[in-house]
Every structure is written in C-alpha cells, then in structure tokens.
C-alpha positions in Angstrom: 100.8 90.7 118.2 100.7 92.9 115.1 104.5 94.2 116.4 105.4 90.7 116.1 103.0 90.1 112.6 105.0 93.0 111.4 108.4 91.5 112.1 108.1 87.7 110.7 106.7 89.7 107.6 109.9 92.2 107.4 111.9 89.0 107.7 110.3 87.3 105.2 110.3 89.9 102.5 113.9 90.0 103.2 114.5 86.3 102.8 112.7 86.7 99.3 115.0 89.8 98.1 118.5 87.7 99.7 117.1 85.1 96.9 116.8 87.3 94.0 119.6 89.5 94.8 122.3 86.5 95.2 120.8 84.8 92.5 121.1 88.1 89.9 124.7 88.7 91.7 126.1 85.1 91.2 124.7 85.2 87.4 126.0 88.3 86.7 129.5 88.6 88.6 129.9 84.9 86.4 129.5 86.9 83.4 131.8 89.6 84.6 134.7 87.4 85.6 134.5 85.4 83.0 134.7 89.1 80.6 137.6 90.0 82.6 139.6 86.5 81.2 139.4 88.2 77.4 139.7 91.9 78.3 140.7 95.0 80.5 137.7 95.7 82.5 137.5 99.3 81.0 136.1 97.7 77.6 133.1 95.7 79.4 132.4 98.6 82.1 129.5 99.5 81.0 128.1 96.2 81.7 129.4 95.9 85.2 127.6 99.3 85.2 124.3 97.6 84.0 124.8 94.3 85.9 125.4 96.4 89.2 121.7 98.6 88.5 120.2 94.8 88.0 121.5 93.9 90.8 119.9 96.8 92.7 116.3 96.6 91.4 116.4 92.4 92.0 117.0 93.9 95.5 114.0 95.9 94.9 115.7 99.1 95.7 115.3 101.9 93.5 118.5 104.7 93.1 118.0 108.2 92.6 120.8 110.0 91.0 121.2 113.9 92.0 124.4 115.5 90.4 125.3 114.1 87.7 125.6 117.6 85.6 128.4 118.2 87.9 130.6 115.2 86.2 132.4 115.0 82.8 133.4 111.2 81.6 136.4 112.6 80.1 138.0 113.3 83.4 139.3 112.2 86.1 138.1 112.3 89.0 139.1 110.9 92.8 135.3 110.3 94.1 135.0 110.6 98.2 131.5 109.4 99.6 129.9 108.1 102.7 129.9 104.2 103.9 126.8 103.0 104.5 126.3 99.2 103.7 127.5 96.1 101.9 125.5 97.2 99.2 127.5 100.5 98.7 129.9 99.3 95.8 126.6 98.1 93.8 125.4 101.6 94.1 128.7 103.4 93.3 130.1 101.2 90.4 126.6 101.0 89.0 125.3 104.7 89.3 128.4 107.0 88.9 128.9 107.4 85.0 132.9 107.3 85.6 134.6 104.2 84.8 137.2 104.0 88.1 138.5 101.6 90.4 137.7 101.8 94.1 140.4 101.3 97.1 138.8 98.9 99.3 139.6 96.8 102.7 142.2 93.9 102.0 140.2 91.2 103.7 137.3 92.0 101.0 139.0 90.6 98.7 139.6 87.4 100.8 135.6 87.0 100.5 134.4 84.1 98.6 133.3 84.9 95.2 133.0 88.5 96.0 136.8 88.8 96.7 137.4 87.5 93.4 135.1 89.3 91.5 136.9 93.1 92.4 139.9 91.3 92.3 139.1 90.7 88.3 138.0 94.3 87.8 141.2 95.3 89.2 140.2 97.5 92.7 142.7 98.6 95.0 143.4 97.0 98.3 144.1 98.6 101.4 145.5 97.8 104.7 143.7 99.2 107.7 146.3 97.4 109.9 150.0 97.9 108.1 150.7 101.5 107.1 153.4 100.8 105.6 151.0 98.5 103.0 148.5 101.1 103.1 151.1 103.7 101.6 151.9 101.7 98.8 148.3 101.3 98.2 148.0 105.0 98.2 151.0 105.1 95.8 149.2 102.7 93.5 146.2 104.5 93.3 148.1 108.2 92.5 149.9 106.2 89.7 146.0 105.3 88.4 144.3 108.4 88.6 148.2 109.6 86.7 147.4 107.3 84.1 143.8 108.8 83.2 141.6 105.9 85.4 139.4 108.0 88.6 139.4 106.3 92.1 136.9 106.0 94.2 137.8 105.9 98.4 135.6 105.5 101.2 137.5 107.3 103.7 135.1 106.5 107.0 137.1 102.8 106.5 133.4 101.4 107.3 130.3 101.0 107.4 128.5 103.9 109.9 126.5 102.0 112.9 124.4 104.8 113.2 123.6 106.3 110.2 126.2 109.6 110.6 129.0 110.2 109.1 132.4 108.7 111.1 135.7 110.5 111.6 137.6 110.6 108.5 140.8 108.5 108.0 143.8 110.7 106.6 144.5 108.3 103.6 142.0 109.6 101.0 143.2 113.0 101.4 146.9 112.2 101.2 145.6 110.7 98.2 143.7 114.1 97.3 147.4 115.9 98.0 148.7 113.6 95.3 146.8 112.7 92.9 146.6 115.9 91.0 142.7 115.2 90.0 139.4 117.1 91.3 137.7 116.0 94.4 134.1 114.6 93.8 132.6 114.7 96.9 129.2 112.3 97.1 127.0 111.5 99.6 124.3 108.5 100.2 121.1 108.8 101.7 118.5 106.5 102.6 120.6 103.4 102.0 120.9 102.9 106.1 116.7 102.8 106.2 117.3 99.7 103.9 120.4 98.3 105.4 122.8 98.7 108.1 125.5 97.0 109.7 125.1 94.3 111.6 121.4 92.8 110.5 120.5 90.6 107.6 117.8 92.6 107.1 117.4 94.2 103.3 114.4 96.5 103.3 113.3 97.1 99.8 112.8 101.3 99.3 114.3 104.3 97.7 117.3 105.9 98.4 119.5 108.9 96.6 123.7 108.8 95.4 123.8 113.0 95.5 127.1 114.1 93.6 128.7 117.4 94.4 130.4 119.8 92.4 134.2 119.0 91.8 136.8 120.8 93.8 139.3 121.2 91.4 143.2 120.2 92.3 144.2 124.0 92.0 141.9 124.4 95.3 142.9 121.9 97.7 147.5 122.2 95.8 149.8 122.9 98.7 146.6 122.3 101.4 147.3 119.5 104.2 145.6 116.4 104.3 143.8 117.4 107.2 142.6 120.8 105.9 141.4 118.8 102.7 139.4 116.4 105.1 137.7 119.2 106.9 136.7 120.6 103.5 135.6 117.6 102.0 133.5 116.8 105.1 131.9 120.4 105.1 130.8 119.4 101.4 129.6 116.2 102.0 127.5 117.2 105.1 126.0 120.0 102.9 124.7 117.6 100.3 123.7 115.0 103.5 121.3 118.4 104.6 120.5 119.2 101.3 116.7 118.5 100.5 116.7 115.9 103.4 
C-alpha cells in the first residue's frame, strides 16, 4: 500500500513538472525562434543559454557545474559527453559557457516544435542510417569548428538504457582527426536518477555536467579514430568515477 502510495505520488509530481517544463519550453523556444528570424543565433546565445537554465529549474532540477576553469570562451572546442536523456541538450546548451552547435540525430529535427527550434539555431544533423549523409555531416561540422564555432557530439548515438556508458560510434573521433580543435571531454551524472529512456517519469533532483581538461589537437594529430575513442573514453570514465 505505501509502495503503491509512493508511486501515484511520483507520478503525480511528474505530471506537475511535464506542466511547468512544457509550458517554460514552449514560451521560451517561441522567443528563440522568433530571435533567430532577425539574427545569427550567436548574437542572442546567451539567452538560449538562460532560457535553457529556466527551463531546467521549471523542471525543478538543479545543475552543478564542475570544470569550468578547464574552458576558455575564446576557443574552440569539439565537446564529447555522455547521452543520458531527452533533457541532455537543455543541460549542455544551457551550462557549457561555449557558444557551439551540436551534431544531432536527423529524425530530431523532424519533431514537432522541437525539430524546428535546433533547426533555427542552426545544429548539425546526422544520419545514423546513410554513411554516406553522415560524412557530409562530419564535413560540415569540420568546416564549423574551421570557421571559429565549437561542436558539440554525442558519440554513444543515444540515450544509455542503463545508466553506463555505450560503445562509442567512430564519427566523433573522425571528427576529432579533423577538426584541428582540442577535445573537451564531459561527462553527466545523476541525470539518469531523474530521467531515463523509456518512462515519462521526470524526477525533480540534482545532478552534475563535470568538464575535463582539453586534450589539445597536437595530442590526438596523426592518432586513428579508434585510438582517439579509447582515449576519450578513458577520460570520460575518469571524471564518471571522480567524486561519485
């Protein structure tokens, strides 16, 4: 009975967050897309940033920050984390200090209103199904982190079902090969207590975005794409076991 007591309240609490979180979202992704019809989305960035951290306490989930000494806004950066939940691109666009633009699934950007809100801030799509597509993707995204902007990959290609970390895809480090910026690797925890794939569920709590020192270009130049995984891996399970 209190099992049960326990549950219709944990569903409840979630309806009530699902409210305020799509309401905040809606009202400000409207005031983003509309932004985005007047100018580059690097001039209003920094209130996506804001509107993203809004959107993140209406959820009633508080973001601890570790790292951030490690990170410079006047570089560039390719940024390589862990894929937790749908809330993941909140976190990352609102908490890392870096203006970039992400590489995410194609069929995101299908999604309705969602789709056409990273479509207006100008994030990457990738195929999971046509490498062909997915290599011009990769192309694109070299040609942005050429041209000054960082990127930010998620190279699981989704969300864990357990909590770990999945097997890499090879894309984000061909991208590493390439795009002649430092490695950021990053790492959330917590986020799957509040979340995870395949439930409705939003449990309101506290969870961390730790950043990692960079790994500069000149470490990884001349390195295959799998060596630069492995690496990037050891790095990110470091900062997974790191005060956890």
């Amino acid at each position: 009975m209190i099992q049960r007591m326990r549950r219709w309240g944990e569903i409840l609490i979630s309806i009530l967050v699902w409210i305020t979180g799509l309401s905040s979202f809606v009202l400000l992704s409207s005031v983003v897309i509309l932004l985005s019809l007047c100018a580059d989305p690097k001039r209003f960035a920094g209130f996506s940033k804001w509107a993203c951290r809004m959107i993140m306490r209406c959820l009633f989930v508080r973001v601890a920050v570790e790292g951030l000494e490690h990170v410079r806004k006047d570089r560039t950066y390719l940024f390589i984390c862990n894929h937790v939940n749908i809330l993941d691109v909140l976190v990352l666009y609102g908490f890392i200090p870096n203006y970039f633009r992400g590489v995410e699934l194609d069929e995101h950007f299908e999604w309705f209103f969602y789709g056409r809100v990273i479509r207006r801030l100008g994030m990457i799509p990738i195929s999971q199904t046509s490498g062909r597509s997915a290599l011009k993707s990769l192309h694109y995204a070299r040609q942005v982190a050429a041209g000054g902007t960082s990127i930010l990959i998620l190279p699981e290609g989704g969300r864990t079902l357990d909590g770990q970390m999945q097997p890499f895809k090879r894309g984000a480090f061909v991208l590493a090969q390439k795009a002649g910026a430092a490695v950021v690797p990053a790492v959330m925890t917590g986020a799957f207590e509040i979340m995870r794939k395949g439930s409705l569920l939003i449990k309101p709590g506290r969870m961390a975005l730790k950043l990692g020192a960079p790994i500069e270009f000149a470490e990884i130049d001349g390195l295959g794409a799998d060596e630069i995984g492995k690496g990037v891996r050891a790095r990110m399970e470091d900062l997974l076991s790191s005060g956890s």
